[in-house]
Predicted model as a PDB file, atoms N, CA, C, CB and O in Angstrom, pLDDT in the B-factor column:
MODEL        1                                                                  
ATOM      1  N   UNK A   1     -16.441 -27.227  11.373  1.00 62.00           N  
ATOM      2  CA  UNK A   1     -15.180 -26.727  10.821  1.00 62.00           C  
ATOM      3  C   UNK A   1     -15.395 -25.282  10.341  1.00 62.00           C  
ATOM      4  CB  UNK A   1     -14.672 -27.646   9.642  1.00 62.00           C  
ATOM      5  O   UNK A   1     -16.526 -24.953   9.982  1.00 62.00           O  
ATOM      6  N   UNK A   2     -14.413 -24.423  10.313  1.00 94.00           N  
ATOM      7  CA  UNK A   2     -14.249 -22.911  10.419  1.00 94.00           C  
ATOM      8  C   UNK A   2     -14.458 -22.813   8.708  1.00 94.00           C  
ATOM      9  CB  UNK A   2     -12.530 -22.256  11.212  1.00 94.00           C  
ATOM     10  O   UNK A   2     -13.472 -23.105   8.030  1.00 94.00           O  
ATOM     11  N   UNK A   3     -15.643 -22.434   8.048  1.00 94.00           N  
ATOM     12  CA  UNK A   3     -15.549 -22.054   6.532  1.00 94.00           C  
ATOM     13  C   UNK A   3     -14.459 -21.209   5.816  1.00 94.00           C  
ATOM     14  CB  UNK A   3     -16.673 -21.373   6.253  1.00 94.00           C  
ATOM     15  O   UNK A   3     -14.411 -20.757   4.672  1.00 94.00           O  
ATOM     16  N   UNK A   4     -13.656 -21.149   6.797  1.00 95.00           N  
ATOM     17  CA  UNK A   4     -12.073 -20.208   5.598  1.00 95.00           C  
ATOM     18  C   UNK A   4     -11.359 -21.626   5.569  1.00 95.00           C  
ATOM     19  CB  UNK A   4     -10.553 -18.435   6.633  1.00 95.00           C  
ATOM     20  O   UNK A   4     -10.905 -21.896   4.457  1.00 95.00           O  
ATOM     21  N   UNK A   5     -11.135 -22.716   6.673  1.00 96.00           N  
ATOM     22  CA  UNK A   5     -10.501 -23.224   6.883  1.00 96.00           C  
ATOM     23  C   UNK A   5     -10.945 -24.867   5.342  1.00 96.00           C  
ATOM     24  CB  UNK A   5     -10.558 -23.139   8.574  1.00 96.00           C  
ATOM     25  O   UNK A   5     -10.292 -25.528   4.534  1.00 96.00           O  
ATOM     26  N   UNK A   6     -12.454 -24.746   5.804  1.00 95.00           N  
ATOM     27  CA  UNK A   6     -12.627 -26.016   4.700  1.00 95.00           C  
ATOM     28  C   UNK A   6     -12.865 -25.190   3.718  1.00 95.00           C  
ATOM     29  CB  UNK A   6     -13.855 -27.238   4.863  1.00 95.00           C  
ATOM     30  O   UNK A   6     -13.611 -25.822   2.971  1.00 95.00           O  
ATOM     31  N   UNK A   7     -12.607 -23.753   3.092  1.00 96.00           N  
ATOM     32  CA  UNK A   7     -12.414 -23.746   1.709  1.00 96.00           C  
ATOM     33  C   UNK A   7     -10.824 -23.833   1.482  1.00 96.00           C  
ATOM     34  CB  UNK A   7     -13.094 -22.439   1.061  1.00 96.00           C  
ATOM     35  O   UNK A   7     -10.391 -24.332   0.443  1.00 96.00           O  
ATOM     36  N   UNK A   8     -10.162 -23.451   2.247  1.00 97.00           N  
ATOM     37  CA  UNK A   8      -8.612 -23.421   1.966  1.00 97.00           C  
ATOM     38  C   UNK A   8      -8.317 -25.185   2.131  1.00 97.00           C  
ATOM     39  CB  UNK A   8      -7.604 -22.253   3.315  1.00 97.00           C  
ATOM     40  O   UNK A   8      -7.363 -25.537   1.437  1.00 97.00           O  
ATOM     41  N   UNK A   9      -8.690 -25.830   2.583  1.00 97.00           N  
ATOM     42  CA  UNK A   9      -8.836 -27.195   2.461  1.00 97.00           C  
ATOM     43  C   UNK A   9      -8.862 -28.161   1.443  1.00 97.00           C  
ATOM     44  CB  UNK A   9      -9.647 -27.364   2.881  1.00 97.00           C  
ATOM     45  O   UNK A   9      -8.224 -29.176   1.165  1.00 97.00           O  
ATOM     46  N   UNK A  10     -10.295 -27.193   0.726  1.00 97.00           N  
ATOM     47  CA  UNK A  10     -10.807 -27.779  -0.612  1.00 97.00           C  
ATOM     48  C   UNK A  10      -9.811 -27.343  -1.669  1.00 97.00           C  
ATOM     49  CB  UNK A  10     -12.338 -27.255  -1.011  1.00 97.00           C  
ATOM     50  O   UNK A  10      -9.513 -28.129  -2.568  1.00 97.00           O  
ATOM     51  N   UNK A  11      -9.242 -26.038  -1.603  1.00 97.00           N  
ATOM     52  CA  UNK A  11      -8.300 -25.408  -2.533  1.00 97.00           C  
ATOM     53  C   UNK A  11      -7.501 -26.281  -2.492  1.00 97.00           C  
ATOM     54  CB  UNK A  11      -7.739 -24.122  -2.311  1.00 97.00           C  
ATOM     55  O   UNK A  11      -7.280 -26.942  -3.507  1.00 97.00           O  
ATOM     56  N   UNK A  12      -6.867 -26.522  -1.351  1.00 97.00           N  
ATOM     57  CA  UNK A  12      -5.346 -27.013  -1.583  1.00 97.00           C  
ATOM     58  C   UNK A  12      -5.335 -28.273  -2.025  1.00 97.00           C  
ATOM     59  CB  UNK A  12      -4.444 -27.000  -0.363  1.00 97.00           C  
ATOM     60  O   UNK A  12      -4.397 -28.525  -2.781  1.00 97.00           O  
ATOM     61  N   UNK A  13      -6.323 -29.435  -1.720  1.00 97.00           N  
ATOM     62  CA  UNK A  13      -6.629 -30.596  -2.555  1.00 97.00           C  
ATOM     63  C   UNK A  13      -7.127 -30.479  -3.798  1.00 97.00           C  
ATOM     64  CB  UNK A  13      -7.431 -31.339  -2.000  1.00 97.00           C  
ATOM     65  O   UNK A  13      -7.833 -31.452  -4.062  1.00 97.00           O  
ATOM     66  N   UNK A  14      -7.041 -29.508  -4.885  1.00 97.00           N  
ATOM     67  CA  UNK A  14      -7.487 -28.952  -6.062  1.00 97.00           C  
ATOM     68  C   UNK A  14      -6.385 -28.229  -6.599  1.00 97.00           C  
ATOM     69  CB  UNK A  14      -8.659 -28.132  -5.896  1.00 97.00           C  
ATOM     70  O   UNK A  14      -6.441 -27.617  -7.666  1.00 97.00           O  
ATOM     71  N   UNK A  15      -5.603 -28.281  -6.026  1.00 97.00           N  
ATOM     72  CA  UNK A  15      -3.901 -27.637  -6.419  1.00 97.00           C  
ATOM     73  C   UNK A  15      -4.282 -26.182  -6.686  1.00 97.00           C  
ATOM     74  CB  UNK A  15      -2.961 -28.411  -8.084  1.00 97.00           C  
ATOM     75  O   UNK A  15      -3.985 -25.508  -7.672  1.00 97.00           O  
ATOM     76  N   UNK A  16      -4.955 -25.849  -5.680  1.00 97.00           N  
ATOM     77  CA  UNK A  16      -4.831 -24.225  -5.465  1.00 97.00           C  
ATOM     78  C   UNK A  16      -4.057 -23.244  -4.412  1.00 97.00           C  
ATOM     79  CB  UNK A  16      -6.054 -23.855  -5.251  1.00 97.00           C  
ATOM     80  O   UNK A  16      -4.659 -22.956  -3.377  1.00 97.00           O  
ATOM     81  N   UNK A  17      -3.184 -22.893  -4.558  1.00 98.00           N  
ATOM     82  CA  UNK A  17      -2.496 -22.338  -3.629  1.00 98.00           C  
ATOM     83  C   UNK A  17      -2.511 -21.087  -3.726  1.00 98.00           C  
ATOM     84  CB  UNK A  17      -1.390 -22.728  -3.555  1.00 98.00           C  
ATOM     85  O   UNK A  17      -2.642 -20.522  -4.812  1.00 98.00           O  
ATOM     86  N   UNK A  18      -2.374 -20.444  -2.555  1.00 98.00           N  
ATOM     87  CA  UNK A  18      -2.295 -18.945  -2.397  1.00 98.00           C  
ATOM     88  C   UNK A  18      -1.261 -18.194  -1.287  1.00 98.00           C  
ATOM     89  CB  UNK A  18      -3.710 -18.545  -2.039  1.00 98.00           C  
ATOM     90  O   UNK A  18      -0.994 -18.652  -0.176  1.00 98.00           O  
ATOM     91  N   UNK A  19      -0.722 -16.875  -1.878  1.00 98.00           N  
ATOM     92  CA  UNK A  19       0.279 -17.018  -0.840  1.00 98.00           C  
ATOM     93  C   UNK A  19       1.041 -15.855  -0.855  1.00 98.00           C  
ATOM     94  CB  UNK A  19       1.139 -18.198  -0.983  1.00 98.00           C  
ATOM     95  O   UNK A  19       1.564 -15.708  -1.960  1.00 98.00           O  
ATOM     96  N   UNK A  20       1.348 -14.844   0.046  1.00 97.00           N  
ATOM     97  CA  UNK A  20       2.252 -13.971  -0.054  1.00 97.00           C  
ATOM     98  C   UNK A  20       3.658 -13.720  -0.533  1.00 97.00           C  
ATOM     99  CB  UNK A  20       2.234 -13.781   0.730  1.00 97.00           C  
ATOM    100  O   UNK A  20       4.620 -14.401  -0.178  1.00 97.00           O  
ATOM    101  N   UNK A  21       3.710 -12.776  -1.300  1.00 96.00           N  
ATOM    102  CA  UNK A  21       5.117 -12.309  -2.050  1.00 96.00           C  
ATOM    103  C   UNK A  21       5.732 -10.912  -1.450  1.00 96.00           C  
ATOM    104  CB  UNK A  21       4.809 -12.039  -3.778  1.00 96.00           C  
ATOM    105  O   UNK A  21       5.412  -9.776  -1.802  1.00 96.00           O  
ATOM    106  N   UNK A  22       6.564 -11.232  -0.592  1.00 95.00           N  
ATOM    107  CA  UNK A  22       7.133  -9.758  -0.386  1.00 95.00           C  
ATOM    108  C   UNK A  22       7.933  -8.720  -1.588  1.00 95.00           C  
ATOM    109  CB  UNK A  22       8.182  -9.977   0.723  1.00 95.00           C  
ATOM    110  O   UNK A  22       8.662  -9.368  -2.339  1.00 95.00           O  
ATOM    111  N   UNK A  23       7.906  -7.827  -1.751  1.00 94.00           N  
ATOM    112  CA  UNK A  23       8.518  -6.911  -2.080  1.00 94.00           C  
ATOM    113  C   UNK A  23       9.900  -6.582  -1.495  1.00 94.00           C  
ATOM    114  CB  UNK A  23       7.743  -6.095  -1.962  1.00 94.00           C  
ATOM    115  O   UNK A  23       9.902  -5.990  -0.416  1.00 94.00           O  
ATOM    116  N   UNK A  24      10.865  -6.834  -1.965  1.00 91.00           N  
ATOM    117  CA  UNK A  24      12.301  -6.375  -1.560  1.00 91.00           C  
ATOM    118  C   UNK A  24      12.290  -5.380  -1.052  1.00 91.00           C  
ATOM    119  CB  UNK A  24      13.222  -6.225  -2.440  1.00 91.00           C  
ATOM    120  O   UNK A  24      11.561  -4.617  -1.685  1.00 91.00           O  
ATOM    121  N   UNK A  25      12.798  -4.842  -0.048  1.00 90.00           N  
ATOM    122  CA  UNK A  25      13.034  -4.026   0.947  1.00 90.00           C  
ATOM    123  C   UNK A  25      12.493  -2.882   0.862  1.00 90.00           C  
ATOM    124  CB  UNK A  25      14.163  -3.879   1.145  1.00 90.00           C  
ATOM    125  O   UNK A  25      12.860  -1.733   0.616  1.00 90.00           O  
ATOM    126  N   UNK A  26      11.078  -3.679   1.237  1.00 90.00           N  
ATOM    127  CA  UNK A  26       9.633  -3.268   1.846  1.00 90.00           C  
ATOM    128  C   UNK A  26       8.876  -4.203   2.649  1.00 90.00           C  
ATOM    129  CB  UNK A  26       8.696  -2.937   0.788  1.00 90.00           C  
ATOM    130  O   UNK A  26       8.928  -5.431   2.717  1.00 90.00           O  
ATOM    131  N   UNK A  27       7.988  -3.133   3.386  1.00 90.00           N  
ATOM    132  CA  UNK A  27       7.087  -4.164   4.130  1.00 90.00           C  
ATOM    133  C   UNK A  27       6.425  -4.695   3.529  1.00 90.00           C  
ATOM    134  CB  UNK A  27       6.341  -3.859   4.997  1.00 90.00           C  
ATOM    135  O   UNK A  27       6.071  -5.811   3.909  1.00 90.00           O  
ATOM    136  N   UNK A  28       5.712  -3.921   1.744  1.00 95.00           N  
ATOM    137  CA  UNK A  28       4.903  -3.910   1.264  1.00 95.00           C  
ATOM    138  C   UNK A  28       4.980  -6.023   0.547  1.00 95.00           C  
ATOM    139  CB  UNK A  28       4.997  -2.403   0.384  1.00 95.00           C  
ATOM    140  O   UNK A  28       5.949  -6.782   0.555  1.00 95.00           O  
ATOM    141  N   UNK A  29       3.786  -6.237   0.136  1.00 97.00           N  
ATOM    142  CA  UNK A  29       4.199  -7.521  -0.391  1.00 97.00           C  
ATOM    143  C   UNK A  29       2.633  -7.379  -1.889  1.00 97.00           C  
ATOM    144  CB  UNK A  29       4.116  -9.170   1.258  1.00 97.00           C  
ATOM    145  O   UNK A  29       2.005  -6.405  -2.305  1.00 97.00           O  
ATOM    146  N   UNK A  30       2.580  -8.880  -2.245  1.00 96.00           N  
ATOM    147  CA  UNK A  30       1.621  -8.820  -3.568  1.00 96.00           C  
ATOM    148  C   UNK A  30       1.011 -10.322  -3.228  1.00 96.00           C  
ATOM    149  CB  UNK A  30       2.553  -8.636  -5.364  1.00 96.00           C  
ATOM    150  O   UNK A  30       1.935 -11.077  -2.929  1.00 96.00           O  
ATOM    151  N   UNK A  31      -0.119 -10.886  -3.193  1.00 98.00           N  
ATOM    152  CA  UNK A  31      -0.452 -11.875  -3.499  1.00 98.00           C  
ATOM    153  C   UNK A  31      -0.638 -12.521  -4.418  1.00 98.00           C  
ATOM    154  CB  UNK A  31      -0.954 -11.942  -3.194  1.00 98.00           C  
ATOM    155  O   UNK A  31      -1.198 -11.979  -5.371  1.00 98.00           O  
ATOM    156  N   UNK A  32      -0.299 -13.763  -4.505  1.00 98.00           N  
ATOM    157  CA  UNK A  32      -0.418 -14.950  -5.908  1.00 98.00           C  
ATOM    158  C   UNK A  32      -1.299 -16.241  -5.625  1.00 98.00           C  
ATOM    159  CB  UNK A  32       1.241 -15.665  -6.339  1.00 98.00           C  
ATOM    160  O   UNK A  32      -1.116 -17.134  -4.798  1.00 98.00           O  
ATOM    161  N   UNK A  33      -2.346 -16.064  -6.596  1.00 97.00           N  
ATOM    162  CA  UNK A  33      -2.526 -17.351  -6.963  1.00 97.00           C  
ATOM    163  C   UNK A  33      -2.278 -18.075  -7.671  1.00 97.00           C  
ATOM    164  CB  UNK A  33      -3.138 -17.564  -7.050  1.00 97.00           C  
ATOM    165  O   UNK A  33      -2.557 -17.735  -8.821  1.00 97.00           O  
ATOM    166  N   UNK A  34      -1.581 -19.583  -7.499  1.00 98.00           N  
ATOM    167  CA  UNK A  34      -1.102 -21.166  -8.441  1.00 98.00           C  
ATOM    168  C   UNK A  34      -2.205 -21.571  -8.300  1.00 98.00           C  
ATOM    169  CB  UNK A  34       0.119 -22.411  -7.922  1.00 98.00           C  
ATOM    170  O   UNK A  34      -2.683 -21.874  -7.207  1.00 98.00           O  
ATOM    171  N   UNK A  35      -3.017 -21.671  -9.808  1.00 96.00           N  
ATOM    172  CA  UNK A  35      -4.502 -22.419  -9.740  1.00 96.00           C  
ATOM    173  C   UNK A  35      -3.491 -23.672 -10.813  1.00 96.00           C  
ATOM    174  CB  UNK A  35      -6.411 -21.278 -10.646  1.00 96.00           C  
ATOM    175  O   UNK A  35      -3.272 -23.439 -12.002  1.00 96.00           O  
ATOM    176  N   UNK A  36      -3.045 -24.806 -10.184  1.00 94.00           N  
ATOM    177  CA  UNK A  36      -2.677 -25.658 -11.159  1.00 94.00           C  
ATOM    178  C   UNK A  36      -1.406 -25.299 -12.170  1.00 94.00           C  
ATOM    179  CB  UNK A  36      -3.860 -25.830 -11.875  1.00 94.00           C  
ATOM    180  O   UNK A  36      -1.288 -25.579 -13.363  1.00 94.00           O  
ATOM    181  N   UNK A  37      -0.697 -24.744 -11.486  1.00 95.00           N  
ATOM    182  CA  UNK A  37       0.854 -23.888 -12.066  1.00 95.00           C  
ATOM    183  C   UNK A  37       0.008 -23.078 -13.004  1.00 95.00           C  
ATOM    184  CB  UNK A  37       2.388 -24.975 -13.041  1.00 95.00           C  
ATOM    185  O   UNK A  37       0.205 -23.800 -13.982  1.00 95.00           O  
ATOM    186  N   UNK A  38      -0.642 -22.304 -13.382  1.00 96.00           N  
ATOM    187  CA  UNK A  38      -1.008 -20.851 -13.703  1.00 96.00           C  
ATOM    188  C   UNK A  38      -1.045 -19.815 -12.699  1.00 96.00           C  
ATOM    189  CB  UNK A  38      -2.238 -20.807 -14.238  1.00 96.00           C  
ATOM    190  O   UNK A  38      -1.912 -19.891 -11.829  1.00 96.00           O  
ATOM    191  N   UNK A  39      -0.216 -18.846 -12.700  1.00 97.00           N  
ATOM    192  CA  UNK A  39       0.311 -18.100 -11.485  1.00 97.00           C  
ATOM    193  C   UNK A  39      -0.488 -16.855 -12.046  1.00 97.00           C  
ATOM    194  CB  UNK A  39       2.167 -17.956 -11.222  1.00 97.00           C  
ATOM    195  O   UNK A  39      -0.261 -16.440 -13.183  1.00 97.00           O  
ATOM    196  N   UNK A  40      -1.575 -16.179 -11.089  1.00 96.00           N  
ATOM    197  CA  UNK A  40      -1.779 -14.878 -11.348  1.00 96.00           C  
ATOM    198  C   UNK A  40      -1.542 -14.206 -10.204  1.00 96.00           C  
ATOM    199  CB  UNK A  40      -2.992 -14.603 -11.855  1.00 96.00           C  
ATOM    200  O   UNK A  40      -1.861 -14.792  -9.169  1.00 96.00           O  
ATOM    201  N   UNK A  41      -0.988 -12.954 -10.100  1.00 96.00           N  
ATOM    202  CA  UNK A  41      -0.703 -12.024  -9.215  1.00 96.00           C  
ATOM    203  C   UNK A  41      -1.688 -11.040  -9.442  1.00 96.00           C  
ATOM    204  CB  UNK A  41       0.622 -11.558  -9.287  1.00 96.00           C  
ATOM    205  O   UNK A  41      -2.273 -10.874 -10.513  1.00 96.00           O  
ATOM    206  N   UNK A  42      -1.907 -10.196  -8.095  1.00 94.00           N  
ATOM    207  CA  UNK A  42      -3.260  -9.432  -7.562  1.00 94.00           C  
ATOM    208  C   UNK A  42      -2.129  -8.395  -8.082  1.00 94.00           C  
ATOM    209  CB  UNK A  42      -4.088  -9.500  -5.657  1.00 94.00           C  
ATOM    210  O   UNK A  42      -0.908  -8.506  -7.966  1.00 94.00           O  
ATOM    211  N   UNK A  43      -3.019  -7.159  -8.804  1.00 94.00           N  
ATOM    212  CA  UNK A  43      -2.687  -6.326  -9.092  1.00 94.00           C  
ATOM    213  C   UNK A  43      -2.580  -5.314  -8.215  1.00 94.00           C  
ATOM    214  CB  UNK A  43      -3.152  -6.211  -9.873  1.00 94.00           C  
ATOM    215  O   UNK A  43      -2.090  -4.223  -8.507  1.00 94.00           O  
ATOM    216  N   UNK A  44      -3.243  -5.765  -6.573  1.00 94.00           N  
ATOM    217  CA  UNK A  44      -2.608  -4.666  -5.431  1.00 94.00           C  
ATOM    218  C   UNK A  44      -1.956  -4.874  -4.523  1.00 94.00           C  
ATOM    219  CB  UNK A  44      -3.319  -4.027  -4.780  1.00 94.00           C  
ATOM    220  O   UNK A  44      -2.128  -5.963  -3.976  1.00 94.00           O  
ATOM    221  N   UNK A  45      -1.274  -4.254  -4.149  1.00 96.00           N  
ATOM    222  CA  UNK A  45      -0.133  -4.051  -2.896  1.00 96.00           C  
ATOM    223  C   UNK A  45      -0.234  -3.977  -1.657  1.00 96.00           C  
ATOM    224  CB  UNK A  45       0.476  -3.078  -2.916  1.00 96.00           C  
ATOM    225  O   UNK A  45      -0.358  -2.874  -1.124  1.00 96.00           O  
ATOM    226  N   UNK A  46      -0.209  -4.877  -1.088  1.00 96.00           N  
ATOM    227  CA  UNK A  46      -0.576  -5.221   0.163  1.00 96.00           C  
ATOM    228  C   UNK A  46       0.474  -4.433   0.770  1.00 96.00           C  
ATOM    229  CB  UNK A  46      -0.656  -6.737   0.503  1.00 96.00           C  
ATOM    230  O   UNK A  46       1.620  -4.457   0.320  1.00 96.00           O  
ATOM    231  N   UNK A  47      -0.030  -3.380   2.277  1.00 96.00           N  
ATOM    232  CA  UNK A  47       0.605  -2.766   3.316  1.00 96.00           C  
ATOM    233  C   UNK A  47       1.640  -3.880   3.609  1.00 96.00           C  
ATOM    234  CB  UNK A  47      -0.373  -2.331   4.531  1.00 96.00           C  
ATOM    235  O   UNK A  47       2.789  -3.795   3.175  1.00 96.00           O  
ATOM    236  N   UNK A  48       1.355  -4.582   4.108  1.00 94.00           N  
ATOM    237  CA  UNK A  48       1.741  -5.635   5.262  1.00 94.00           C  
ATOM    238  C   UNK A  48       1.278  -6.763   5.506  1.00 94.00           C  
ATOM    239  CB  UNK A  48       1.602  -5.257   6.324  1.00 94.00           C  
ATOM    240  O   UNK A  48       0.121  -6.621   5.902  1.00 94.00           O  
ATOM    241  N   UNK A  49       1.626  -7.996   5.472  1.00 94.00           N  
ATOM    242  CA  UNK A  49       1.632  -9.365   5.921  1.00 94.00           C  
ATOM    243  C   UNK A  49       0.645  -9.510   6.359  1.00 94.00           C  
ATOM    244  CB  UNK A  49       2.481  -9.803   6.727  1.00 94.00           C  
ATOM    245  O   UNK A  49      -0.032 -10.369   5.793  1.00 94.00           O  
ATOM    246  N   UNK A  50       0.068  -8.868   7.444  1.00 95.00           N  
ATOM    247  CA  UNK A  50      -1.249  -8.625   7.992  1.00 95.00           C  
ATOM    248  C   UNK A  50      -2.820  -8.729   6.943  1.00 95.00           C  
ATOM    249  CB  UNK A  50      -1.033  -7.124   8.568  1.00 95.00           C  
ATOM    250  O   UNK A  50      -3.675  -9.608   6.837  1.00 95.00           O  
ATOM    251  N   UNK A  51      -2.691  -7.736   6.471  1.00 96.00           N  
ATOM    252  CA  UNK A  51      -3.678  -7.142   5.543  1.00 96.00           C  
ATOM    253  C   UNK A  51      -3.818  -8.384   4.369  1.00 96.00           C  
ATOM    254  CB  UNK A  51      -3.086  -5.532   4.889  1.00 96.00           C  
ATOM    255  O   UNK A  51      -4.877  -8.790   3.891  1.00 96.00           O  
ATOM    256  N   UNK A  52      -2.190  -8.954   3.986  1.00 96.00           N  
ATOM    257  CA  UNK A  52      -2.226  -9.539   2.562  1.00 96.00           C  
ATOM    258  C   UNK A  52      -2.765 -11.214   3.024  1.00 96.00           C  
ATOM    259  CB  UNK A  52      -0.408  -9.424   1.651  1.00 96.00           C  
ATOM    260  O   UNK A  52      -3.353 -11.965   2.246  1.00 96.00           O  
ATOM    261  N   UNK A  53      -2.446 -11.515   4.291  1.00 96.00           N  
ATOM    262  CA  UNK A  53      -3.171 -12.707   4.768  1.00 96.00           C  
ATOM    263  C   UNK A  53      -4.768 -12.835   4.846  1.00 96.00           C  
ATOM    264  CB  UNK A  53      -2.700 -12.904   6.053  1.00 96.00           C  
ATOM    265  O   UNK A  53      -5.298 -13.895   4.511  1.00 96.00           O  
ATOM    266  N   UNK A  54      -5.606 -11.635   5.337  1.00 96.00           N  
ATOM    267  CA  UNK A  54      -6.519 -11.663   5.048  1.00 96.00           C  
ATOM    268  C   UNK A  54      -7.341 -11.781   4.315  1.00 96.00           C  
ATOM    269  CB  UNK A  54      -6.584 -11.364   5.232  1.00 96.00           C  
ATOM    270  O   UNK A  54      -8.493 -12.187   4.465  1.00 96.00           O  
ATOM    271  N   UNK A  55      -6.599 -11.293   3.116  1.00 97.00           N  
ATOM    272  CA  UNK A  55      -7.145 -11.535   1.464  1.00 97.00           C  
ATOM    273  C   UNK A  55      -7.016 -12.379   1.308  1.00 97.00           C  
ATOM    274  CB  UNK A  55      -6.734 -11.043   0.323  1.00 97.00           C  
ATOM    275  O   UNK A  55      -7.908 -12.863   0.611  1.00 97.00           O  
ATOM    276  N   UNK A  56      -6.002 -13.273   1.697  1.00 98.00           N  
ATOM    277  CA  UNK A  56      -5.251 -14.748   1.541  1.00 98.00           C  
ATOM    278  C   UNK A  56      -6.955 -15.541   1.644  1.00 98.00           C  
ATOM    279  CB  UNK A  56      -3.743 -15.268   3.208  1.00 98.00           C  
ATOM    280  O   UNK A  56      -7.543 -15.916   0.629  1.00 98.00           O  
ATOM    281  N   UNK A  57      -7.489 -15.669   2.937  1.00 97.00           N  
ATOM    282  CA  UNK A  57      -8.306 -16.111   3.410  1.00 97.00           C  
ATOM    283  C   UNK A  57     -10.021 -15.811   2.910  1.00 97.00           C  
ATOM    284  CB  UNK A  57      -7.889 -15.813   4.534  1.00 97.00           C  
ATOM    285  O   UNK A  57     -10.927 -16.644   2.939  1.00 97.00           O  
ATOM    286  N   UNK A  58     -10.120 -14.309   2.440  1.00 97.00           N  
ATOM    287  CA  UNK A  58     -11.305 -14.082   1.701  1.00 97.00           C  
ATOM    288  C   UNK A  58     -11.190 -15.177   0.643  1.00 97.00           C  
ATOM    289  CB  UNK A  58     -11.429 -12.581   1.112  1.00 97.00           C  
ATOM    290  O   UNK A  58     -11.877 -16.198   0.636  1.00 97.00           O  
ATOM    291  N   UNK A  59     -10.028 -14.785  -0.460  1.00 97.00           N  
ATOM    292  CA  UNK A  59      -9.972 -15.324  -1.485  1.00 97.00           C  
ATOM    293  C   UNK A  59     -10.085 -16.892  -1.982  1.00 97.00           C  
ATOM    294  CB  UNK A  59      -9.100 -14.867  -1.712  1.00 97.00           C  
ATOM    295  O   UNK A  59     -10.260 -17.346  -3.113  1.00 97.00           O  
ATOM    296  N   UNK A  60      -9.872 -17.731  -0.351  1.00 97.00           N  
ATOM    297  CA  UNK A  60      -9.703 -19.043  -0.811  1.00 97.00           C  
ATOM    298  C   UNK A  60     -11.393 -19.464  -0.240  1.00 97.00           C  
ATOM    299  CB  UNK A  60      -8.145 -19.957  -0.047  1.00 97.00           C  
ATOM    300  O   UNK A  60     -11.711 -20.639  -0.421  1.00 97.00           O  
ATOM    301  N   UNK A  61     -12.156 -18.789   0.244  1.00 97.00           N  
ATOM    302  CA  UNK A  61     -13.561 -18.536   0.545  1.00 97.00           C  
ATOM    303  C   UNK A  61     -14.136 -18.407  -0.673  1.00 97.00           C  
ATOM    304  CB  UNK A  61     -13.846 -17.363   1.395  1.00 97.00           C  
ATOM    305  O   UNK A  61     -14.824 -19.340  -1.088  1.00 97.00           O  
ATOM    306  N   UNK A  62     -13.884 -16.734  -1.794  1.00 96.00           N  
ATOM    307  CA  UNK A  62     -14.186 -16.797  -2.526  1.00 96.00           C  
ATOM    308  C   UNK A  62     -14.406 -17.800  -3.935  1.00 96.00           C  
ATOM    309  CB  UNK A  62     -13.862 -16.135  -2.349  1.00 96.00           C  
ATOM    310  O   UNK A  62     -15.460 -17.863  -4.568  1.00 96.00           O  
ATOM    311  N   UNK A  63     -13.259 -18.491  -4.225  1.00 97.00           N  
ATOM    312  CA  UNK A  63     -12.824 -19.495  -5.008  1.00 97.00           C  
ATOM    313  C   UNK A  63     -13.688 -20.755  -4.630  1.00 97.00           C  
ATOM    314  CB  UNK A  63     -11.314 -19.682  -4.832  1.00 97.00           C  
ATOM    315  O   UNK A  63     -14.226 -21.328  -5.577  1.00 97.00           O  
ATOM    316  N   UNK A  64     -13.906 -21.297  -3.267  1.00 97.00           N  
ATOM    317  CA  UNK A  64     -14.384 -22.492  -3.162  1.00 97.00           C  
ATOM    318  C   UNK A  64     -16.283 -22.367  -3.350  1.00 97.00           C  
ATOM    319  CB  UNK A  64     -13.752 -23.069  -1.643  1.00 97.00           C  
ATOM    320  O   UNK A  64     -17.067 -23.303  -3.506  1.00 97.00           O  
ATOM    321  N   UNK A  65     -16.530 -21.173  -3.281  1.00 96.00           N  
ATOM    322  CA  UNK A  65     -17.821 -20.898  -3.508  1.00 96.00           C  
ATOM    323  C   UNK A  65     -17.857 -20.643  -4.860  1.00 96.00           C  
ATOM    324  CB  UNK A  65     -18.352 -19.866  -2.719  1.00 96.00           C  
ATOM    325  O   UNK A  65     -18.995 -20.982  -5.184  1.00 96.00           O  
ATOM    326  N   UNK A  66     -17.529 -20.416  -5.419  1.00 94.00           N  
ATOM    327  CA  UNK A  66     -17.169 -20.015  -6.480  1.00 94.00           C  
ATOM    328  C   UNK A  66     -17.374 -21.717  -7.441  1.00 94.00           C  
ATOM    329  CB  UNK A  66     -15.578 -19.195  -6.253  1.00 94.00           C  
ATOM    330  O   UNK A  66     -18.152 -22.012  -8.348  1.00 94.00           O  
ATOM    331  N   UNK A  67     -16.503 -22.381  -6.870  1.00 92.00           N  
ATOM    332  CA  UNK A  67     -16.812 -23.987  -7.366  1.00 92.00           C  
ATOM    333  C   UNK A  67     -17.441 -24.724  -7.112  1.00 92.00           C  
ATOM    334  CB  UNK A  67     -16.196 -24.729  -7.328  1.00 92.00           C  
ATOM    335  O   UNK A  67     -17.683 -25.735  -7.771  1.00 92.00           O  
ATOM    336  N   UNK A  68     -17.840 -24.445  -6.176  1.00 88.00           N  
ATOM    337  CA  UNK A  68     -18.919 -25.535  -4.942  1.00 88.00           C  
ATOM    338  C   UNK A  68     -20.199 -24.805  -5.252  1.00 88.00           C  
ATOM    339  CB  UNK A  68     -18.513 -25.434  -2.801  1.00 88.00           C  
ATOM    340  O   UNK A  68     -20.934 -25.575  -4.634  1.00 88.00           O  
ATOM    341  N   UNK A  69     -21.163 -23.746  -5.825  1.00 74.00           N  
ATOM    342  CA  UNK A  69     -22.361 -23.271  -5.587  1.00 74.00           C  
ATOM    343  C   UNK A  69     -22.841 -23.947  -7.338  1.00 74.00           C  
ATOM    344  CB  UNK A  69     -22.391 -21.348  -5.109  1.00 74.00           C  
ATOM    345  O   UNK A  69     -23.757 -23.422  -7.972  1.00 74.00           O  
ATOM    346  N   UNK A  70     -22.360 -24.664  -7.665  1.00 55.00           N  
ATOM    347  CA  UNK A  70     -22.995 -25.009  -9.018  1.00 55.00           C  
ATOM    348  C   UNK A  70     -23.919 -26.516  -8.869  1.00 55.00           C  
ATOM    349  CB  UNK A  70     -21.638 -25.173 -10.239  1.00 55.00           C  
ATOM    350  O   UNK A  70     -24.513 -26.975  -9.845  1.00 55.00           O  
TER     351      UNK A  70                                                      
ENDMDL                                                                          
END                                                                             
């Protein structure tokens, strides 16, 4: 199994969600994480859908290592 795929796996059975927010009429958007209805938003501005998915995918990498290396 693809390691973005079984950490976003592990997230989402841990009520972690992650997920793009567009910006009103812009391309531009913001990412959020719901760790368990605590909502934090990334303090940067994603170009484009593109770019902000990718982070999407670091981040749910980052997080599951993050819980899983203890």
């Amino acid at each position: 199994m693809n390691k973005y795929f079984k950490a976003q796996s592990w997230c989402l059975k841990n009520n972690i969600k992650i997920y793009i927010v567009p910006i009103r009429n812009r391309k531009s958007c913001y990412v959020e994480i719901d760790n368990n209805n605590t909502i934090i938003r990334s303090p940067n501005i994603y170009k484009n859908q593109k770019i902000a998915s990718d982070k999407i995918w670091d981040l749910y990498l980052h997080i599951y290592n993050k819980h899983n290396l203890k």
